[in-house]
Phi, psi and omega in degrees: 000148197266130185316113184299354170274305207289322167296309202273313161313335160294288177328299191305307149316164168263169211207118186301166164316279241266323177284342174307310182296300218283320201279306157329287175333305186300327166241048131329294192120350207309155177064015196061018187104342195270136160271083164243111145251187189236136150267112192238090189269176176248152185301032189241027183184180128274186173286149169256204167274003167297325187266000175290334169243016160263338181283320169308292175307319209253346183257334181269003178285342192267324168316305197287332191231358190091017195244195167270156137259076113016109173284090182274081205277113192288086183286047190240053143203092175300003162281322220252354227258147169193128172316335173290318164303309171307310159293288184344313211251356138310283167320303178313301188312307164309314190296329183277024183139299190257179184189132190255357145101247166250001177288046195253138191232174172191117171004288201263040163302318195279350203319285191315320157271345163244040133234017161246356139290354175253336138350273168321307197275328151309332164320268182279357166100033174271013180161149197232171175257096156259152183240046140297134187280151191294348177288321167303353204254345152327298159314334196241030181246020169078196167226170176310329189261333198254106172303143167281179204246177181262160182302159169299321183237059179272333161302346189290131303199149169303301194292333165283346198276301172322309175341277154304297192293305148332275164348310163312297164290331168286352139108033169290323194233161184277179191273126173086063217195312131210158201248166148276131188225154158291170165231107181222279194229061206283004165266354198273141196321333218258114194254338152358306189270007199271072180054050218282157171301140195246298175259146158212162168262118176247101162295017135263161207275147189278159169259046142226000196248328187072261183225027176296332185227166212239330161300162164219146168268148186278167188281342180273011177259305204280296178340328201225349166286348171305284134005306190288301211298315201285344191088004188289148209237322191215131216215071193279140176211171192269195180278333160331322211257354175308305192275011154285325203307309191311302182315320195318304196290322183292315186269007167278291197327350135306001186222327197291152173238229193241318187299324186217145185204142138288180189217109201269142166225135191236136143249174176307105183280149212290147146257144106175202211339162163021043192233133151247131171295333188293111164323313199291308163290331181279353186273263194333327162304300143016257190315324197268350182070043159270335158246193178245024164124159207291014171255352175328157174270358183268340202264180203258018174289183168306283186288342168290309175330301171325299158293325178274348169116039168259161192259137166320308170320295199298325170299281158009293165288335175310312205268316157310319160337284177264031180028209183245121154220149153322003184248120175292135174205153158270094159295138151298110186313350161323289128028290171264330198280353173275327181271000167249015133327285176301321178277314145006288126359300179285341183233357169332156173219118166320136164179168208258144190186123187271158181230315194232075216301096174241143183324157123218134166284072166292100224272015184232006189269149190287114153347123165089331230259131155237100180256186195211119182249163166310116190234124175291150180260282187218119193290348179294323184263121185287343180243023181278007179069182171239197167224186179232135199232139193255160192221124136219220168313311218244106173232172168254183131199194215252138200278008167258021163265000160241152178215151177266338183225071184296085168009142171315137166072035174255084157290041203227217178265132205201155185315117170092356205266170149242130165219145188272134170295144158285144173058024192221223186274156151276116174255193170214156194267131179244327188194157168220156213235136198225188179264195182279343173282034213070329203312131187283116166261332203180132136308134127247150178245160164218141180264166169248109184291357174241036173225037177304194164263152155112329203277158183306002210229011211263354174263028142313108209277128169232165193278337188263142154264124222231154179257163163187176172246151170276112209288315175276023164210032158246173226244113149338115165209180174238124181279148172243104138275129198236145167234169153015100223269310178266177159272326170265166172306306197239040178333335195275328188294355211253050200305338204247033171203151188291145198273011178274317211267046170245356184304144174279135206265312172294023198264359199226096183261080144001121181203122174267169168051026196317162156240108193245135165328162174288299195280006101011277210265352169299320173274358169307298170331329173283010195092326176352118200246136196213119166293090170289145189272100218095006189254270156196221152225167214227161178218150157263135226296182181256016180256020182261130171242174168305315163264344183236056185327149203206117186232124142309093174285122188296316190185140187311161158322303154286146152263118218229348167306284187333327191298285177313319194292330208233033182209007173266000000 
């Protein structure tokens, strides 16, 4: 029985639809008291954030009741399967958190018993070899309103049906050539149940089974027998799979007794806004070098997530947000860019860091003279400390904090104007040096040395506040700004048009010669997650070195897409 503290702290909380079901069952008795689920993806990509709240639901329903949860990886089509995939979706799971211990299972541990249950069911005459092509056996399965018609060789005798299937597997006949199927119902409302494909033949090797076998079981066959085998108790999947269940339960019910059965439950799977989900697309953006491989920071995996600077917490929290219902719904990716905001904030470490660089000479600061001011690393945390950021003559900042002819309520730096350095000086703009094209190469300023903090002068109110660097000692990097991969709102919704030509043409910004503080690029190696200030926040890539900084912005200060859009 699942730990009775741990059941009543369940009880006590609120509780989703799906936790609603497990805490029934439990104290139902079903199953003795036990809780096991599965997360069971297949090896053929990597995961996104759809399966990031289906990975939440099944480990945390087992976290949540005392119970196991089981990685189950459904490997039963070696054409599409690959060991990089088999690691990926290992990793994602650590990262977000979670950990299944000694359970990692894989379809085709079971190959052999459920291919001496379709033996058995061949047998007692629950199923046959047909050699219809799959565009015939579509055609000849009806429609919802229309019963389907049986196959011609839906009559063949238990001992010719063995046969063929033997035969199959011994790799006698090519692919797609003939399939194994039940024999249940081709009338039945349910076109699930209209004989479904049980086996078909694939010749290629698997990568773990290698070339032992010549069948593959289809996923409403392997699922749920699967299931069984492992002892899992709760089989949560999204909704797409409700008009599966019934096929799910008919075909446990050839293994089930009365003491134990799993029990599939479906919730809402995640959308969203200005996303696409389709594995099948996203393996094509890949393939095709339209992103830069599934870990790109635009893409909507784990591990892209990951490389652009979202935190387990905030996907985690994100996914309790918009919680599990029985309703298919589109979230705004706003939404998540909030909640890795919020977590953000709280563990970011502050520091200055310029993108688009202008001079400025503060002609009244002493030549050779370098001082080091105080910088809080994060004010949100009380024990992030502070680090020391050097100041002199010669500093940058960013060439949209100045305009030479400003607009009303341009509080930032402008000819004859003051504005404060952070953590520093008030300076004030005296002149401006331009090239022979017009162009602005450099400002001079004179600072007021007594309105440095600590100094009589330092409560002096100016309306701008300014980010900035120290020019002989900030240290050459490069920035990626990423935004949104698409343009529209609904990429899936967009049928009459190929879903290449919804990519966002911006979604990927370059930025050389960025100039970031020295202690920046000293912690980048660690990894470090960081607010430039005033900007947004940044991470450093995993293309980043010591000599060649490579900085991601995870995500703006702001949300400022939302702004735009609805002001378009």
């Amino acid at each position: 029985m699942a730990d009775n503290t741990a059941q009543e702290d369940t009880k006590a909380r609120s509780m989703n639809f799906v936790e609603e079901e497990v805490w029934n069952d439990l104290q139902a008795g079903r199953n003795g008291g036990r809780i096991n689920t599965r997360f069971p993806p297949e090896p053929n990509g990597y995961l996104h954030i759809g399966h990031a709240k289906a990975i939440c639901m099944d480990f945390g329903i087992a976290e949540r009741f005392g119970g196991t949860c089981n990685l189950r990886f459904d490997d039963t089509n070696p054409v599409k399967e690959d060991v990089e995939y088999v690691d990926s979706i290992r990793d994602d799971i650590h990262w977000l958190g979670f950990d299944w211990g000694d359970r990692e299972y894989y379809a085709s541990d079971y190959f052999p018993q459920l291919f001496d249950l379709a033996v058995r069911l061949i047998k007692e005459g629950k199923a046959y070899v047909d050699d219809q092509t799959s565009e015939q056996i579509a055609a000849q399965k009806g429609t919802p309103t229309q019963p389907g018609t049986d196959s011609p060789y839906r009559s063949r005798t238990p001992e010719e049906n063995l046969d063929l299937f033997q035969r199959m597997n011994a790799g006698e006949f090519e692919e797609g050539s003939r399939v194994l199927r039940a024999k249940i119902d081709m009338s039945s409302p349910n076109m699930h149940f209209r004989d479904p494909i049980m086996y078909r033949i694939i010749k290629t090797p698997h990568h773990r089974t290698g070339t032992t076998w010549k069948v593959y079981p289809m996923y409403d066959f392997a699922h749920g027998q699967s299931d069984y085998f492992e002892g899992v108790t709760h089989s949560i999947c999204t909704l797409e799979f409700v008009v599966h269940r019934p096929l799910y339960d008919y075909f446990v019910d050839e293994l089930a007794d009365s003491s134990y059965r799993p029990r599939q439950i479906e919730f809402n799977r995640l959308n969203l806004t200005y996303t696409v989900m389709s594995k099948r697309k996203l393996l094509q953006l890949v393939k095709e070098g339209l992103v830069a491989g599934w870990d790109d920071p635009r893409m909507p995996t784990i591990s892209g997530m990951r490389r652009r600077g979202y935190t387990p917490r905030s996907i985690r929290n994100f996914i309790d947000t918009i919680g599990y219902t029985k309703y298919e719904a589109l979230n705004s990716v706003s939404l998540l860019e909030h909640a890795v905001r919020d977590d953000l904030n709280r563990v970011a470490t502050r520091g200055m860091a310029v993108l688009n660089p202008l001079k400025v000479v503060i002609t009244n600061y002493p030549e050779g003279q370098v001082e080091e001011v105080e910088m809080e690393n994060n004010p949100e945390d009380s024990n992030a400390g502070t680090h020391k950021m050097p100041f002199s003559r010669e500093i940058y900042i960013e060439r949209d904090d100045f305009m030479e002819n400003p607009p009303k309520k341009f509080f930032r730096l402008a000819p004859g104007g003051e504005v404060r350095l952070k953590s520093a000086y008030i300076i004030r703009c005296e002149n401006v040096v331009k090239d022979q094209q017009g162009n602005i190469t450099e400002l001079h300023c004179t600072y007021d040395p007594e309105t440095r903090s600590g100094l009589p002068g330092a409560s002096r109110k100016v309306k701008g506040t300014l980010h900035w660097v120290s020019a002989g000692h900030a240290v050459d990097a490069q920035v990626r700004l990423y935004d949104r991969l698409f343009n529209v709102e609904n990429p899936a919704a967009e049928t009459e048009r190929d879903f290449r030509e919804l990519l966002n043409p911006d979604s990927l910004k370059v930025v050389e010669h960025v100039k970031v503080e020295p202690f920046i690029a000293s912690q980048a190696a660690q990894g470090t997650k960081f607010q430039f200030q005033r900007i947004g926040y940044f991470t450093p890539d995993a293309d980043s070195t010591e000599e060649n900084l490579v900085f991601n912005r995870t995500i703006a200060l702001k949300d400022t897409w939302e702004k735009v859009q609805k002001n378009s």
